[in-house]
C-alpha positions as CSV (number, residue, x, y, z in Angstrom):
1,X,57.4,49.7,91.2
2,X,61.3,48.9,90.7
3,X,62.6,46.1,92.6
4,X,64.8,46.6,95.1
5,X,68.7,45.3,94.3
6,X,68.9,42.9,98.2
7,X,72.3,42.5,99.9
8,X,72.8,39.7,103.1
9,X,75.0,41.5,105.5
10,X,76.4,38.9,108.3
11,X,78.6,41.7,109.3
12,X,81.6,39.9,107.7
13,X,83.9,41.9,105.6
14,X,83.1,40.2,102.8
15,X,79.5,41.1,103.1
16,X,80.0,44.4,103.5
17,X,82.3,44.7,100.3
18,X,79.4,43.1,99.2
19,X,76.6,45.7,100.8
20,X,79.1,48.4,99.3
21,X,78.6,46.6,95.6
22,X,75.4,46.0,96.0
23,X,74.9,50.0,96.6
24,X,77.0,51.0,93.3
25,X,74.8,48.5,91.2
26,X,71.4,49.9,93.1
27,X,72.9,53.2,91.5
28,X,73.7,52.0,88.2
29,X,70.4,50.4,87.9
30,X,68.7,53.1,89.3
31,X,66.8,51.0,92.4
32,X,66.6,51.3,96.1
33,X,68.9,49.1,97.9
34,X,67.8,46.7,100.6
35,X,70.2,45.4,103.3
36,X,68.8,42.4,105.2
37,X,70.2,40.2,108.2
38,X,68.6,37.3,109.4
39,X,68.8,36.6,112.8
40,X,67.8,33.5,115.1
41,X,63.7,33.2,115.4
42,X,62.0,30.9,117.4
43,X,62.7,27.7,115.5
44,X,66.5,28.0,116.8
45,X,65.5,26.0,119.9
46,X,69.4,25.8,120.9
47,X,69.9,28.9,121.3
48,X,69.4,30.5,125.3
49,X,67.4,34.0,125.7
50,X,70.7,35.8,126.1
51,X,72.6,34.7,123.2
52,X,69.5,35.4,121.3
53,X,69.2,38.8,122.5
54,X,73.0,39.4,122.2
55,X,72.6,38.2,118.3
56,X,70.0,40.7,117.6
57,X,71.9,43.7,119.0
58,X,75.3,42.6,116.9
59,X,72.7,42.2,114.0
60,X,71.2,45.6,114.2
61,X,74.1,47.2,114.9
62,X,75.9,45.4,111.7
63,X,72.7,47.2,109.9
64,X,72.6,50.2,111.2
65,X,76.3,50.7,110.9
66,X,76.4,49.5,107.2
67,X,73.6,51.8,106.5
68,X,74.9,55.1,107.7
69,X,78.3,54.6,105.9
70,X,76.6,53.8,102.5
71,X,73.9,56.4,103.3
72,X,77.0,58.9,103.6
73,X,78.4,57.6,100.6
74,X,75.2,57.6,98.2
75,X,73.1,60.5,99.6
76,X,70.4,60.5,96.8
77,X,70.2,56.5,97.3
78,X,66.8,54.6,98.6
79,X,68.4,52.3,101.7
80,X,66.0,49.8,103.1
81,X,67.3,47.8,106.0
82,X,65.4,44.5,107.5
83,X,66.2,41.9,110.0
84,X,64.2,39.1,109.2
85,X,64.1,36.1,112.2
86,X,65.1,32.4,110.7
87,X,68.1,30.7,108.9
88,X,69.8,32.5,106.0
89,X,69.6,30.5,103.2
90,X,65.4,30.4,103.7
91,X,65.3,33.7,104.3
92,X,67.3,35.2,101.8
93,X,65.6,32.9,99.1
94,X,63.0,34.4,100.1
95,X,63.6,38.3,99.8
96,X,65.4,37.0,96.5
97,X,61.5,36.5,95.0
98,X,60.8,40.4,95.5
99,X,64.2,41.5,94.6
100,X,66.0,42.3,91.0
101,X,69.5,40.9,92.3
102,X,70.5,39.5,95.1
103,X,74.4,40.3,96.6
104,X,75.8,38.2,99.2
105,X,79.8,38.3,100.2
106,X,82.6,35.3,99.4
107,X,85.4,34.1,100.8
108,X,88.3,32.5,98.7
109,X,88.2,28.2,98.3
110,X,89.3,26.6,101.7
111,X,88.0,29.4,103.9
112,X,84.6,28.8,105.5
113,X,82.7,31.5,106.7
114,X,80.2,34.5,105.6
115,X,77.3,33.3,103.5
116,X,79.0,32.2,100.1
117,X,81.3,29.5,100.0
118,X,79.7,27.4,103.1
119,X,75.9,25.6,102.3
120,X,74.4,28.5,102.6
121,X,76.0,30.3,99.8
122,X,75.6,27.8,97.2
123,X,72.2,27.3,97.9
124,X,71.4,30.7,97.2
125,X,73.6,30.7,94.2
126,X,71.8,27.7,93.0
127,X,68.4,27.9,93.7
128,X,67.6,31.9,94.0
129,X,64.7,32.7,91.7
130,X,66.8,36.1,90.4
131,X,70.5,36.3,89.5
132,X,73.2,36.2,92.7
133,X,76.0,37.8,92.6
134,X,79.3,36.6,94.7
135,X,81.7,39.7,96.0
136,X,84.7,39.2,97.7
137,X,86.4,41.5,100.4
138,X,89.9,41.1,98.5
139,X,88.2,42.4,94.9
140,X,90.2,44.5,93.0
141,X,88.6,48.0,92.4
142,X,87.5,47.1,88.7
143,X,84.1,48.7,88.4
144,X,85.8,50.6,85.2
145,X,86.7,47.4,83.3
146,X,84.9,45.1,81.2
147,X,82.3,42.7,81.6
148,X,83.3,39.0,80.9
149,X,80.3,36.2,79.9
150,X,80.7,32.8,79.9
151,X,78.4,31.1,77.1
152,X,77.8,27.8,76.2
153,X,76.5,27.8,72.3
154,X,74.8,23.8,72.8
155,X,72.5,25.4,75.9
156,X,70.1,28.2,76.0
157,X,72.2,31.2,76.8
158,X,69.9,34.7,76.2
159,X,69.4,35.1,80.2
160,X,72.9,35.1,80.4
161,X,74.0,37.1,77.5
162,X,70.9,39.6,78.1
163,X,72.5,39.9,82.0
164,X,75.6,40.5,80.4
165,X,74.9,42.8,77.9
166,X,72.8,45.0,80.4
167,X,75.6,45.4,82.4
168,X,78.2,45.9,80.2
169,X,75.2,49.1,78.9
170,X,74.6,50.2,82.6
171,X,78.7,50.8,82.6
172,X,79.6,52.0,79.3
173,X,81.9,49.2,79.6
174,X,82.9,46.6,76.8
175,X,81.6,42.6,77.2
176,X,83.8,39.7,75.9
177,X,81.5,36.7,75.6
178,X,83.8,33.3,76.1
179,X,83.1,29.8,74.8
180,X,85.8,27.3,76.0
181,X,85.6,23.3,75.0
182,X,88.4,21.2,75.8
183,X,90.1,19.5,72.8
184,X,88.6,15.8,72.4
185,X,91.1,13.1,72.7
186,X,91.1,11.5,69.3
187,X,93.6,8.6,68.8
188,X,94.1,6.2,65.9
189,X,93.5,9.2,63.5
190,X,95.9,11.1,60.7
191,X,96.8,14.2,62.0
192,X,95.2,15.9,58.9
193,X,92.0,14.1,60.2
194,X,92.2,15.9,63.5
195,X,93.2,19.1,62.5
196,X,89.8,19.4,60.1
197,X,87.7,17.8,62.6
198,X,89.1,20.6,65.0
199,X,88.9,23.5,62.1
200,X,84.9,22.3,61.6
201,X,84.2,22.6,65.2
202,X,85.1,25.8,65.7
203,X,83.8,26.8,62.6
204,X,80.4,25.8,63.8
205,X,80.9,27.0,67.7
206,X,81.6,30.4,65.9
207,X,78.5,30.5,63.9
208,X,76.3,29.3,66.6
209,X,77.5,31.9,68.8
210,X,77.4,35.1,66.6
211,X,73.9,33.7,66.1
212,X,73.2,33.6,70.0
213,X,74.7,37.2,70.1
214,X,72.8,38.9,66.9
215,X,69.6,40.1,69.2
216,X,71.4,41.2,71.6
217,X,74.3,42.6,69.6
218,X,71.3,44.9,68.0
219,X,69.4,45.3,71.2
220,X,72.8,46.9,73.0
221,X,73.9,48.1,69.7
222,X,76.2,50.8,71.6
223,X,78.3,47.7,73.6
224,X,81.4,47.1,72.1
225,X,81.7,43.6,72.1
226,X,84.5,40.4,71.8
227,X,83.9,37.1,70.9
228,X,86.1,34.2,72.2
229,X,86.1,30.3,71.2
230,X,88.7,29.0,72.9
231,X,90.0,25.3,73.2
232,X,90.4,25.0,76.9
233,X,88.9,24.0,80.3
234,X,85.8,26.1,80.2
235,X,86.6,26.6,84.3
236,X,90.0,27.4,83.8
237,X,89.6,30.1,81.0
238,X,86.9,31.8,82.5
239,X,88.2,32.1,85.8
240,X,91.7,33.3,83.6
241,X,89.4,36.0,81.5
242,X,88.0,37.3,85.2
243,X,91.5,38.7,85.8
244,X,90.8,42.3,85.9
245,X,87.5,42.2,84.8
246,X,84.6,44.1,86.6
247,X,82.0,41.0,86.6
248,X,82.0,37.5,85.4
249,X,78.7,36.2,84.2
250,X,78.0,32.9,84.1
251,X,74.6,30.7,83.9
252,X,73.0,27.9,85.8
253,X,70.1,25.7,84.9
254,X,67.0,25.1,86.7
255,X,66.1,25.3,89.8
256,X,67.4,22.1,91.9
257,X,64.8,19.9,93.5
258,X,67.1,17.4,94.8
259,X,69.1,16.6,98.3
260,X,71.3,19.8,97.5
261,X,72.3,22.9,95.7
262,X,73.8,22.2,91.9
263,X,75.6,24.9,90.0
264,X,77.6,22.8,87.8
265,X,81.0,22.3,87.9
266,X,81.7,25.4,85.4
267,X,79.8,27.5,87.7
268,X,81.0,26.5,90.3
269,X,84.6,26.4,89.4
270,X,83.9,30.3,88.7
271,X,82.7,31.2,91.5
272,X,85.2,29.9,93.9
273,X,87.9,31.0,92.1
274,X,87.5,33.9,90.1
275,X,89.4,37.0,90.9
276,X,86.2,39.8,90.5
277,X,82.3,39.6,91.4
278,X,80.5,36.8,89.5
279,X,77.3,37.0,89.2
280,X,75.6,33.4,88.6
281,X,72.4,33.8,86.2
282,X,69.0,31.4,86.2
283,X,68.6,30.0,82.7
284,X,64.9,28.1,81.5
């Protein structure tokens, strides 16, 4: 049975652009969609009767009202909708385990609301058994443009690139596949020192990733494909390369078992900042 692709709707505009993605991908991916909202359950102790019963109307109407507008929109479409009593973060960590990808709305850095961007957000972003991706209400319409990937050749990257490369297939779009280092600071060296030192690196970051790529390079052999090894901030250039993209893919490690979410810095960076959806992939 195919998975469902899960969006969180809070009611937020940014998670219904996100509902609204989450439906076009369902499409592409030929899945059902499932729209869940959690709502307070019993363990909310603060919360009095009424409030409690005024949430869970706003809740189902938020659903009910997503639903029939997408269900107008993508007639042929499987829509499951859910509301699901508890916290968000547990709950939608949970629907994430039966799910193929999980969509949840952002907000740009320095605004805190929705699910993304507060502790709820990145928790799902880092710890989420299935690949997240982020979707802000001010997106650009970019579904036509090209997939952008952001690889690192010293790590593990195939869940990435294999994300990547599947969605770049599912659009008939092109991928560009991004490897940024920043320049090491070398003093007390001749220039001619430097400047072979430099010419080696890349040398070898080139190799290693056209190696990374070869698999999937013959597994999507009908992707047309750009490689990029370029000395910068690897936060600044990918957020630069989302630009008019139509999804930036980017990688985390394991799952975090410590006092907090972890995306990594990169990551991170990415997905405050970048301009289109990013979706944040489970590597290991």
């Amino acid at each position: 049975m195919v998975r469902p692709v899960t969006a969180g709707l809070d009611g937020s505009p940014e998670s219904l652009a996100a509902a609204d993605w989450a439906a076009h991908e369902a499409m592409l991916r030929d899945a059902p969609l499932r729209l869940v909202n959690a709502w307070p359950g019993p363990e909310q102790l603060e919360l009095t009767p009424g409030r409690e019963a005024a949430w869970h109307y706003w809740a189902e109407r938020a659903l009910r009202s997503a639903r029939a507008e997408l269900d107008a929109e993508h007639p042929e479409m499987a829509i499951l909708t859910d509301q699901v009593p508890g916290y968000p973060g547990p709950v939608l960590l949970a629907e994430a385990e039966r799910s193929e990808l999980l969509v949840v709305g952002s907000r740009s850095l320095g605004v805190v609301a929705g699910f993304f961007l507060g502790s709820v957000g990145l928790e799902l972003a880092a710890r989420a058994a299935v690949p997240v991706a982020l979707v802000r209400a001010d997106t650009r319409e970019t579904r036509n443009a090209d997939v952008v990937a952001g690889v690192d050749v010293h790590a593990s990257c195939d869940d990435v690139l294999e994300f990547a490369f599947d969605a770049a297939a599912r659009r008939g779009a092109g991928l560009l596949c991004v490897y940024a280092s920043r320049v090491p600071a070398i003093r007390d060296s001749a220039p001619w020192v430097v400047d072979v030192g430099l010419t080696d690196a890349r040398e070898e970051a080139e190799k290693t990733l056209a190696e990374a790529m070869a698999p999937w390079r013959d597994k999507f052999a009908g992707v047309r494909v750009v490689e990029e090894i370029a000395s910068d901030s690897p936060a600044r250039r990918l957020v630069a390369a989302a630009a008019g993209a139509a999804l930036m893919v980017v990688g985390r490690g394991p799952r975090s078992s410590g006092l907090g979410p972890r995306l990594g810095p990169v990551a991170q960076a990415v997905a405050h900042h970048a301009a289109c959806p990013v979706a944040v992939v489970p590597q290991g």
